[in-house]
ZALUMKE-790469 format. One record per residue (C-alpha): residue in one letter; x negated, y negated, z. Coordinates in steps of 0.2 Angstrom, whole numbers, plus 5000, padded with zeros to 4 digits. Each point is the difference from the previous one (the first is absolute). Layout:
BEGIN
AXYZ ...
//
This chain:
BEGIN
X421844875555 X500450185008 X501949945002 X500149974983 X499850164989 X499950034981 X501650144996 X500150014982 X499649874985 X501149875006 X500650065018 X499349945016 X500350085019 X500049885015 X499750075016 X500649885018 X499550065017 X501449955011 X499350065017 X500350135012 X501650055004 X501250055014 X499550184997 X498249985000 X499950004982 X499249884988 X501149954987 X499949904983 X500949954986 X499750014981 X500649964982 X499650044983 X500049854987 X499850004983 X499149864989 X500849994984 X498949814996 X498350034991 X498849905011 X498049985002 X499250105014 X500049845011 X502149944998 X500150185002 X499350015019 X500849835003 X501650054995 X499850195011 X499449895014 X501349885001 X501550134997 X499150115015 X500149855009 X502049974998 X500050205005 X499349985016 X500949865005 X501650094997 X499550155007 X499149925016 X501949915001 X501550035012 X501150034985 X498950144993 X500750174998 X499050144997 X500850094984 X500150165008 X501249935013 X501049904989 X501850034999 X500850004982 X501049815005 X498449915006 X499250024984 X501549954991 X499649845005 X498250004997 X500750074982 X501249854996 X498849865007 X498450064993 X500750094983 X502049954996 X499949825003 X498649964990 X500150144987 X502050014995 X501449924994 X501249945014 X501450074991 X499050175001 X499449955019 X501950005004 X500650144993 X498550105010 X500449925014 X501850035001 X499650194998 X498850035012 X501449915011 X501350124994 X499250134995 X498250025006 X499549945016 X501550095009 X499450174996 X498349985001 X499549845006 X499450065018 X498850124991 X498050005001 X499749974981 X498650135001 X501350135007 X501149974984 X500050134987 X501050074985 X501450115009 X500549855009 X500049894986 X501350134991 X500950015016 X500449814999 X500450004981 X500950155000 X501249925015 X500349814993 X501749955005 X501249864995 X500149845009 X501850024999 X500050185011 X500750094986 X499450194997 X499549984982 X498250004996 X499149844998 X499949954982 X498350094991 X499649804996 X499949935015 X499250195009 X498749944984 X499949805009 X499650095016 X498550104993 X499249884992 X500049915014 X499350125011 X498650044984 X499549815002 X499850035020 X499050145000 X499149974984 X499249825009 X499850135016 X499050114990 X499049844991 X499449945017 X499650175005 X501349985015 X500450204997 X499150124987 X501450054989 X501549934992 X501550125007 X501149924986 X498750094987 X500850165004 X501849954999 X501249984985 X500649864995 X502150025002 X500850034982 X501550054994 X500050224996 X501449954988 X500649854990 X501449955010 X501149864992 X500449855012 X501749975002 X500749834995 X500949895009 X500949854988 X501649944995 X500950024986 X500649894985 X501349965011 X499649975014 X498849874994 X501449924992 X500849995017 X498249965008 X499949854988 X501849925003 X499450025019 X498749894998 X500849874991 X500449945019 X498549985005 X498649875002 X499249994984 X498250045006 X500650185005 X501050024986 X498749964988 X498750125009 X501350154999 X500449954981 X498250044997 X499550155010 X501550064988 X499649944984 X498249985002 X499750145012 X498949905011 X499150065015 X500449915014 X498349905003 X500149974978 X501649915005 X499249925012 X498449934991 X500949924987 X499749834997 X500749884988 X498549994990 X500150184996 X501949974994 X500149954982 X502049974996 X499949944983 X499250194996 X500950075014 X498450105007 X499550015015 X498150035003 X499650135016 X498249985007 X500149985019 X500950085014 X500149955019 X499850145010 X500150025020 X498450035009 X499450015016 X499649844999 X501649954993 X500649954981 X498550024989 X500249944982 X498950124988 X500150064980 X500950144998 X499050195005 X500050044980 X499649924985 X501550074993 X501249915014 X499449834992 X501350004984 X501249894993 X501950045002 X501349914988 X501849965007 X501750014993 X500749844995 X501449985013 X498650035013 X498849844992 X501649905002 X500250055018 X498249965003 X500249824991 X501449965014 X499150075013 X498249904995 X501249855001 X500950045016 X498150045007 X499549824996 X501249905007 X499950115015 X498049955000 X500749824998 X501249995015 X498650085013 X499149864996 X498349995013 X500550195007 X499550074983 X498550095006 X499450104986 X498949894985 X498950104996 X501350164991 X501850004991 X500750155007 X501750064994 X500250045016 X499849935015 X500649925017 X500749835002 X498249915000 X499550104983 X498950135009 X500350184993 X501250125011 X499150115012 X499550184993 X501550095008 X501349875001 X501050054982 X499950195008 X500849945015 X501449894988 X500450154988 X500550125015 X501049875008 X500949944986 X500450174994 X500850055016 X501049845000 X500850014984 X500250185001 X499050074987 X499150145001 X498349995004 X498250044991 X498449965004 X499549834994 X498750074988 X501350124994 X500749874990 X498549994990 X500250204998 X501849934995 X499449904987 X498950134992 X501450134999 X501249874992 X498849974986 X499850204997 X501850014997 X500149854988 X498650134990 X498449895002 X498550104994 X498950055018 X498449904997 X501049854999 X500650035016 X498350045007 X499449834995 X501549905005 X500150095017 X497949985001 X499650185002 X498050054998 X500650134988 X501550074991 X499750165011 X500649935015 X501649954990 X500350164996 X499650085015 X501149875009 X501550014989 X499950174993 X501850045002 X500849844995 X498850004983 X500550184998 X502049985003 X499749844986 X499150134988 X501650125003 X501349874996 X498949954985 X500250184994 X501850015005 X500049854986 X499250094987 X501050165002 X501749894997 X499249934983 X499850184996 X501450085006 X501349884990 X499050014986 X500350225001 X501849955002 X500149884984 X499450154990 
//
């Protein structure tokens, strides 16, 4: 078929007349495929014919739009149906989505992708700015979310021939010019003695969660995808293989992103005996609801009255409002796990156990992380050594 033409081994050209045009011009349409399926000469021309087929129905449609003409937005969409829904995970669909709101589609959205190059591409890393309108530069991490989000745009763009380069290809991925250590924010022995008699006061589903973000140094969706059955008070280990995490279609329930997440933590004593009350006081609870208890297929730790686990945000939103009515200062509800961490440095814990307990993918990311707490505890350490030594000179 003349609209169908051989390009290469495996790549094929379609060619759709659309008609005459205002201008007097006849235009068409076209598209590159690749077949990647080894196939007999005749599946081979059935297959060609029928995707031709889907080709020009879609091109022959209202909601065609020529890829020359198509702005930078439009084929955002046709980039999340076509590719992001089916391909990713929604906890990666989210995250893209969120920075082509924030980040993308504000600078360059109005764009004709064809028009889009490398300099403007810079432009738009070079000048990421903070959601909260401070001046500081956005952090290298997430300027590194919002070009591999645009790699995956125009890297599908490229794939279906919709422009003839990729303008990310000629662009550096953001990095840091210099190890720069991040700057903790976590409270001290202290405080977490003060934190702790705080919660005492509280109801026991919230003071249980914060008990563990401390001593287990849970993420927030760990917390909440314990279940019961992962809880096992007699050894007093708790066993962490899911998280709920918030998408945009709402609470997702998945295994954790790395294999070294899924780990086993042990608790302290006084901790298992907290837990054994608040297993009882969860039961009875269960009990008095009666017919409202929802929730039969899971045993979360915690959940809502009906046994359903707590929305994704709703222990964020908790933490900052508690914090600010019993007055104490605030951190992030993830620094508490950072809290935890640099508690068990100063009680001289060797690194790689703190790597497994906290779930990192390598002891690197630990050191990297905590750098300047390990290296305070190595200097105390020395500090230890040069007392033993310096008595003993004295005793001579």
């Amino acid at each position: 078929m003349a609209n169908i033409q051989q390009r290469g081994d495996n790549s094929y050209f379609f060619t759709i007349s659309l008609g005459k045009g205002a201008d007097g011009k006849y235009n068409r349409a076209t598209k590159t495929i690749t077949v990647t399926d080894k196939m007999t000469p005749k599946r081979l021309k059935e297959y060609l014919d029928h995707e031709y087929l889907k080709f020009k129905q879609e091109a022959r449609s209202d909601s065609y739009i020529a890829p020359g003409k198509m702005t930078f937005v439009s084929f955002v969409e046709d980039w999340k149906e076509k590719y992001a829904f089916k391909e990713l995970s929604e906890t990666t669909i989210t995250n893209h989505l969120s920075i082509l709101k924030i980040h993308i589609l504000p600078g360059i959205g109005h764009w004709q992708i064809s028009d889009i190059n490398q300099s403007l591409l810079v432009d738009l890393l070079h000048n990421l700015k903070r959601q909260d309108g401070s001046e500081r530069p956005l952090a290298v991490t997430s300027q590194q979310s919002v070009y591999t989000t645009l790699k995956s745009i125009f890297k599908y763009a490229k794939q279906l021939r919709v422009i003839k380069e990729d303008p990310t290809e000629g662009v550096n991925k953001p990095k840091n010019n210099k190890v720069v250590e991040r700057e903790l924010n976590v409270y001290s022995l202290e405080e977490v003695t003060v934190l702790l008699d705080l919660l005492q006061e509280e109801d026991a589903h919230w003071r249980m969660f914060m008990t563990l973000a401390l001593v287990a140094g849970l993420r927030r969706g760990e917390a909440l995808g314990l279940e019961w059955s992962k809880v096992d008070l007699d050894k007093g280990v708790i066993d962490i293989s899911q998280t709920i995490v918030n998408t945009r279609n709402g609470p997702l329930i998945k295994s954790p992103k790395t294999k070294t997440s899924k780990r086993l933590i042990s608790l302290p004593p006084s901790v298992v005996s907290d837990l054994r009350e608040y297993r009882l006081e969860s039961m009875k609870d269960r009990l008095i609801m009666g017919d409202r208890w929802t929730e039969y297929e899971r045993e979360w730790v915690f959940c809502t009255e009906d046994g359903t686990h707590f929305y994704p945000t709703t222990p964020t939103t908790w933490w900052s409002r508690f914090t600010e009515r019993v007055g104490i200062r605030y951190i992030r509800l993830h620094d508490l796990r950072h809290t935890s961490v640099t508690l068990l440095i100063a009680q001289g814990i060797h690194a790689k156990i703190i790597s497994e307990r906290s779930g990192h993918s390598s002891i690197r990311i630990t050191m990297d992380t905590y750098g300047h707490v390990l290296r305070t505890a190595d200097e105390e350490a020395g500090n230890t050594f040069e007392g033993l030594f310096s008595n003993k000179s004295r005793s001579k």
